[in-house]
TIVO-279691 format. One record per residue: x, y, z of N, C-alpha, C in turn; residue in three letters. Coordinates in pm, whole numbers. Atoms other than C-alpha are relative to their C-alpha. Last residue first. Layout:
N
{n_xx = X	n_yy = Y	n_zz = Z	ca_xx = X	ca_yy = Y	ca_zz = Z	c_xx = X	c_yy = Y	c_zz = Z	residu = ALA}
...
% end
This chain:
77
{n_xx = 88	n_yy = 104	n_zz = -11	ca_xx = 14380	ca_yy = 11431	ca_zz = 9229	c_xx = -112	c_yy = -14	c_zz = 46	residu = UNK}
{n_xx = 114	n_yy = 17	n_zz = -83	ca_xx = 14491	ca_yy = 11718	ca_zz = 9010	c_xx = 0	c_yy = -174	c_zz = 58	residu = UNK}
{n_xx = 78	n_yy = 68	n_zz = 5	ca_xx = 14823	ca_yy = 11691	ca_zz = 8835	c_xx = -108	c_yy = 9	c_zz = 136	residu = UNK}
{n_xx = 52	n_yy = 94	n_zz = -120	ca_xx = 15022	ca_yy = 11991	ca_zz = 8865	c_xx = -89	c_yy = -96	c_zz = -33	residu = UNK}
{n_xx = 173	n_yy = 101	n_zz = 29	ca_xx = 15197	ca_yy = 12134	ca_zz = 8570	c_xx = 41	c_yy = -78	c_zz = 128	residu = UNK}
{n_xx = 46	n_yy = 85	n_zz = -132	ca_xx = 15502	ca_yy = 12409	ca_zz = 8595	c_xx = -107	c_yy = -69	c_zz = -33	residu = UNK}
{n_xx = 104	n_yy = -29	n_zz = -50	ca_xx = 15633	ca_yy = 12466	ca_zz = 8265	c_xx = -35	c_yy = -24	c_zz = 105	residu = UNK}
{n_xx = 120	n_yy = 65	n_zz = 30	ca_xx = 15984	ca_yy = 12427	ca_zz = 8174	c_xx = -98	c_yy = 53	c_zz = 61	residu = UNK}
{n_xx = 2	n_yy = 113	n_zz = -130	ca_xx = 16238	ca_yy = 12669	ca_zz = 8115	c_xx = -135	c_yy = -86	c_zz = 22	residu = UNK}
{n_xx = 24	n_yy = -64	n_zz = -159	ca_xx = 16299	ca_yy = 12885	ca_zz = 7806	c_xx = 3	c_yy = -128	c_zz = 94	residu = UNK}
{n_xx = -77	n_yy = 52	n_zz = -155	ca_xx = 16467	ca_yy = 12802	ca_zz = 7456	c_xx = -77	c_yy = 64	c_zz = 122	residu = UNK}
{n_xx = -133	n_yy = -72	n_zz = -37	ca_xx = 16238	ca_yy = 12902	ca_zz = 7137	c_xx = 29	c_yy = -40	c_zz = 171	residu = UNK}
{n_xx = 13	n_yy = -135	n_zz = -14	ca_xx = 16014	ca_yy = 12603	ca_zz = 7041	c_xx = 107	c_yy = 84	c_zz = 40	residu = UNK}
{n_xx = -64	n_yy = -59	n_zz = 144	ca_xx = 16025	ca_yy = 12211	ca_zz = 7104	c_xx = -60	c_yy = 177	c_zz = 23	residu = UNK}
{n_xx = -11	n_yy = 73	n_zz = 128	ca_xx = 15950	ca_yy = 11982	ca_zz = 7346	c_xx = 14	c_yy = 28	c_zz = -95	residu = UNK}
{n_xx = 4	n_yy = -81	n_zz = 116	ca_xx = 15988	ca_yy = 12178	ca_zz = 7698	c_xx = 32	c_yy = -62	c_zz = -135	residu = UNK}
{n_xx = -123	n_yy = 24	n_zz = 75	ca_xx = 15948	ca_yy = 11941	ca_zz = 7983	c_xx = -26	c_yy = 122	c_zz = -98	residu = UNK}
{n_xx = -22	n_yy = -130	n_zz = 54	ca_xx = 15620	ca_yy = 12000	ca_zz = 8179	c_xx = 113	c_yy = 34	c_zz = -53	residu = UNK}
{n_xx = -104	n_yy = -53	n_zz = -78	ca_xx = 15621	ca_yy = 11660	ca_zz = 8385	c_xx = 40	c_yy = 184	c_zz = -64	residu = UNK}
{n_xx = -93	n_yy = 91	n_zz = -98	ca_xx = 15345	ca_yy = 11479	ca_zz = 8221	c_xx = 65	c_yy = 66	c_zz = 77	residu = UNK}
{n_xx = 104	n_yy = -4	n_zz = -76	ca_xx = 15154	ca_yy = 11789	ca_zz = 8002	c_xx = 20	c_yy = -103	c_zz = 122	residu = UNK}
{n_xx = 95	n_yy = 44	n_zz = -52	ca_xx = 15443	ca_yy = 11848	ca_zz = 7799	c_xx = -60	c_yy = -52	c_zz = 106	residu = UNK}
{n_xx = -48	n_yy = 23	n_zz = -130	ca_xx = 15524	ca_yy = 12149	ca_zz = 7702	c_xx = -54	c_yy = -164	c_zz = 9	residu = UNK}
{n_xx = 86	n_yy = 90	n_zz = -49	ca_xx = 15554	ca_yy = 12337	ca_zz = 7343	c_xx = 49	c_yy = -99	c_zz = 81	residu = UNK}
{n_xx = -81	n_yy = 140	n_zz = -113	ca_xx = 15703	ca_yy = 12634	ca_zz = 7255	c_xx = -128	c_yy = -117	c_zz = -37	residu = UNK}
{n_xx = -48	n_yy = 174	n_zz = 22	ca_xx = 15488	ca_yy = 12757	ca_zz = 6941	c_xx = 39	c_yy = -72	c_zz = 104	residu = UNK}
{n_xx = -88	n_yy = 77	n_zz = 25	ca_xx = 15539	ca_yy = 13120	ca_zz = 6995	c_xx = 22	c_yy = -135	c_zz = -58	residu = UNK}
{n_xx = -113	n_yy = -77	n_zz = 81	ca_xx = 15247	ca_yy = 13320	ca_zz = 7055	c_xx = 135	c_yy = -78	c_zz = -20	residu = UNK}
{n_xx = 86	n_yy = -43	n_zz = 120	ca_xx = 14963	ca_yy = 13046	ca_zz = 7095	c_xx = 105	c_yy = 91	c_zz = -58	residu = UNK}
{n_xx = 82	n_yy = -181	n_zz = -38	ca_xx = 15151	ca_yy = 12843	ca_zz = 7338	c_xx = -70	c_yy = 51	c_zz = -123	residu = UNK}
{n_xx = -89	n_yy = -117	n_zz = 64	ca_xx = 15148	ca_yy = 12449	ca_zz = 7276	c_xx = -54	c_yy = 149	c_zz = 12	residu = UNK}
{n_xx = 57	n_yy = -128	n_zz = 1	ca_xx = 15032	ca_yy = 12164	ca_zz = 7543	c_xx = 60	c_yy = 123	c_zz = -94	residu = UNK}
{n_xx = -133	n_yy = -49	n_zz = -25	ca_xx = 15164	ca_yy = 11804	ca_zz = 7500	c_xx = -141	c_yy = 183	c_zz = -26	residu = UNK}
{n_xx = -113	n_yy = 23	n_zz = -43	ca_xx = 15003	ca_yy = 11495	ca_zz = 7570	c_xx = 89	c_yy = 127	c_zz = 13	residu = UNK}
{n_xx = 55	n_yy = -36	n_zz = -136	ca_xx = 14597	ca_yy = 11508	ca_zz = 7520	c_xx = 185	c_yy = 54	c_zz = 82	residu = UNK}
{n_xx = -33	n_yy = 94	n_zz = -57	ca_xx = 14644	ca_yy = 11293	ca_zz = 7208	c_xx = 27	c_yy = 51	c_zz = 180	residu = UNK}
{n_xx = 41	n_yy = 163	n_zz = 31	ca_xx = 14499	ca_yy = 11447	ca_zz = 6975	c_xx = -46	c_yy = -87	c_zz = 137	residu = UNK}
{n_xx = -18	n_yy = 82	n_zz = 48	ca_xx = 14728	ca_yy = 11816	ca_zz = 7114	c_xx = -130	c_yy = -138	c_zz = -50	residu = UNK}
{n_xx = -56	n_yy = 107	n_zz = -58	ca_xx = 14640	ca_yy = 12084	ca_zz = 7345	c_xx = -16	c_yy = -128	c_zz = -93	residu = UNK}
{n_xx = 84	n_yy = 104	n_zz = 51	ca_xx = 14667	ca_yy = 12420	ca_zz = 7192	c_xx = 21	c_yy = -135	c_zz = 80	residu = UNK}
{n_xx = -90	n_yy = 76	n_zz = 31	ca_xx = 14709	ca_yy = 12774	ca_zz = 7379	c_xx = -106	c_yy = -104	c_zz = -121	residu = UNK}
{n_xx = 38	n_yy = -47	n_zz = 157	ca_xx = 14436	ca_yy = 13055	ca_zz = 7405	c_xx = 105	c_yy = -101	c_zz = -44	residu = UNK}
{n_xx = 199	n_yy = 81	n_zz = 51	ca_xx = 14380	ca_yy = 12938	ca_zz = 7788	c_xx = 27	c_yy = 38	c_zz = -139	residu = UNK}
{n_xx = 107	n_yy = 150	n_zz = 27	ca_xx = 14747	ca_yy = 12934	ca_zz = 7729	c_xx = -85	c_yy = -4	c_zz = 24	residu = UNK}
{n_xx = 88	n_yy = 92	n_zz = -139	ca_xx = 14855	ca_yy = 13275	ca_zz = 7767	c_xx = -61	c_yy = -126	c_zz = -71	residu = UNK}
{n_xx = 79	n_yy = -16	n_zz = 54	ca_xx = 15231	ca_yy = 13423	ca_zz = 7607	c_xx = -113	c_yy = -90	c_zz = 128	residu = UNK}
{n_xx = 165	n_yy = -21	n_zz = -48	ca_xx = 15406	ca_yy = 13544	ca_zz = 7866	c_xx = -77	c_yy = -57	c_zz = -95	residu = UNK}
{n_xx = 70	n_yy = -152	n_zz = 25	ca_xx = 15723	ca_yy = 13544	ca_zz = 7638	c_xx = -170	c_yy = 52	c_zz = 74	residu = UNK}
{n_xx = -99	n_yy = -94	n_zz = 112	ca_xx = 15914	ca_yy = 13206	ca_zz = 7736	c_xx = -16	c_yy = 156	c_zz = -28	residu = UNK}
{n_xx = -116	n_yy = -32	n_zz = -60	ca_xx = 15749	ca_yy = 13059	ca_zz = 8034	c_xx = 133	c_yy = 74	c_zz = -85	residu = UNK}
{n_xx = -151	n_yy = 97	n_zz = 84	ca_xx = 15439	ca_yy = 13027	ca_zz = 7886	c_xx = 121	c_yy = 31	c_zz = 81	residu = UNK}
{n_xx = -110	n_yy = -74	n_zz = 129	ca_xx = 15162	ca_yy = 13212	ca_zz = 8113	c_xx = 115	c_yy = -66	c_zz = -50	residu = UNK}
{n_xx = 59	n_yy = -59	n_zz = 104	ca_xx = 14897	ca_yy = 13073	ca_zz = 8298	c_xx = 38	c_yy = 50	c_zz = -118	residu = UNK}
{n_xx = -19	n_yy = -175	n_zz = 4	ca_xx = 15121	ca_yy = 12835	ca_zz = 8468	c_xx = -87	c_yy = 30	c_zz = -126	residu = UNK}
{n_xx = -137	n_yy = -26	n_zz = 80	ca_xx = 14932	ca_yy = 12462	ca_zz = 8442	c_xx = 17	c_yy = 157	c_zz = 29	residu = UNK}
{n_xx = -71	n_yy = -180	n_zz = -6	ca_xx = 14732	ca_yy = 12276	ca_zz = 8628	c_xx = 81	c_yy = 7	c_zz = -42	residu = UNK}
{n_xx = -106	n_yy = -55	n_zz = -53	ca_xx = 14624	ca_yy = 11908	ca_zz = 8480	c_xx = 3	c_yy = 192	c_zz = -11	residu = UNK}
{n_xx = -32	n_yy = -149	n_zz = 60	ca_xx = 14292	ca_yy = 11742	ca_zz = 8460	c_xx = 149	c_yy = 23	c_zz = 49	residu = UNK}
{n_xx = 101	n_yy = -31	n_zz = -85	ca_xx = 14271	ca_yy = 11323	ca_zz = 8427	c_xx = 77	c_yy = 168	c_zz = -68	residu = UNK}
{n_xx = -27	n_yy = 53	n_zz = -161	ca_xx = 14586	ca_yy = 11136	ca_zz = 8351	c_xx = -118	c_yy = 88	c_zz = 54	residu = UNK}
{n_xx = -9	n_yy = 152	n_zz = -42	ca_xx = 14498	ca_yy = 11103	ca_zz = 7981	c_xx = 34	c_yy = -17	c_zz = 140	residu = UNK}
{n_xx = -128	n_yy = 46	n_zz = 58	ca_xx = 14404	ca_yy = 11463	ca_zz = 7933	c_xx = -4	c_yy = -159	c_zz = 44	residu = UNK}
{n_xx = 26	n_yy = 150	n_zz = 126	ca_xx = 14058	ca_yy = 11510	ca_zz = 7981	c_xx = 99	c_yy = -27	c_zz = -57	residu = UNK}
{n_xx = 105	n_yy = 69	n_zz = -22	ca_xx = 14077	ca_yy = 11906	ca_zz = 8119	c_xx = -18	c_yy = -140	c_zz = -120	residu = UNK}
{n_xx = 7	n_yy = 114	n_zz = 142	ca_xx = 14381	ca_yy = 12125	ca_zz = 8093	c_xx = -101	c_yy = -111	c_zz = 22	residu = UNK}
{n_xx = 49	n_yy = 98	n_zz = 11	ca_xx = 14297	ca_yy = 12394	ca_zz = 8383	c_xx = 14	c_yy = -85	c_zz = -149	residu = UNK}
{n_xx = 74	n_yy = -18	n_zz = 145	ca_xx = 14528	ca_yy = 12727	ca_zz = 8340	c_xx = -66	c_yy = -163	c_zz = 64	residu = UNK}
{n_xx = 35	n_yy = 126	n_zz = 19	ca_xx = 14677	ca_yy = 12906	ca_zz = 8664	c_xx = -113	c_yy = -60	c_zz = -138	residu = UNK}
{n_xx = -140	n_yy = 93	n_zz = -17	ca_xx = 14818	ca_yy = 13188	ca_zz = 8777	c_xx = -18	c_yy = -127	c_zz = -24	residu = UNK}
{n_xx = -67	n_yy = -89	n_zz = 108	ca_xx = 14500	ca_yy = 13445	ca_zz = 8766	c_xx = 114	c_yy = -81	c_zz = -75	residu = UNK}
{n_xx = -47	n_yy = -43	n_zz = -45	ca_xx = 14297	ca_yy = 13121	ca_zz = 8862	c_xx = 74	c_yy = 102	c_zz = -86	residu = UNK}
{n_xx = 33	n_yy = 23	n_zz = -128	ca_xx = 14085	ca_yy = 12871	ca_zz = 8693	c_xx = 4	c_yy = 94	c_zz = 87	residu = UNK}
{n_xx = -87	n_yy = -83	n_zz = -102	ca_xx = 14151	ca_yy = 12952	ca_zz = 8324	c_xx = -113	c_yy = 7	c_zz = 132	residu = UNK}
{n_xx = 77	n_yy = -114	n_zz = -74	ca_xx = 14025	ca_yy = 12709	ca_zz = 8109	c_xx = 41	c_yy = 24	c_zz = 136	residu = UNK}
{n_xx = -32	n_yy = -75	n_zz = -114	ca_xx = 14133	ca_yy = 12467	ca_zz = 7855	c_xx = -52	c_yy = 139	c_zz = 51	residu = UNK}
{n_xx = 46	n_yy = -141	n_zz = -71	ca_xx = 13947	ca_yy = 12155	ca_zz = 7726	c_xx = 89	c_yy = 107	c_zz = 80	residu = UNK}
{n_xx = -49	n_yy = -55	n_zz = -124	ca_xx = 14077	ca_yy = 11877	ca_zz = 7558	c_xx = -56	c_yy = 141	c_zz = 16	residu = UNK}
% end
């Protein structure tokens, strides 16, 4: 998976299993920034670099890490 920052506000996840998904640039917990994130094997779940949270890449749920709110993710079509 590929990520890369599109926009100030925005992160490109590239080759996930539904194609690319937008994502907030910044975690929703401590700012941290995901273009420096990780995206999983399996394309499924996105993790921050300062913290750990981690989102996933479907609906932007929060799957583990310290408590915040979910991620925004847009699926491109």
């Amino acid at each position: 998976m590929r990520l890369r920052q599109v926009a100030e506000d925005t992160v490109a996840v590239a080759d996930t299993p539904t194609g690319t998904v937008l994502v907030d640039a910044t975690c929703p917990h401590r700012g941290g920034l995901l273009r420096h994130g990780h995206v999983d094997r399996a394309g499924t779940r996105l993790v921050c670099p300062l913290h750990h949270s981690a989102f996933s890449l479907s609906d932007g749920t929060q799957l583990s890490g310290p408590a915040c709110r979910a991620l925004r993710v847009r699926h491109q079509v």
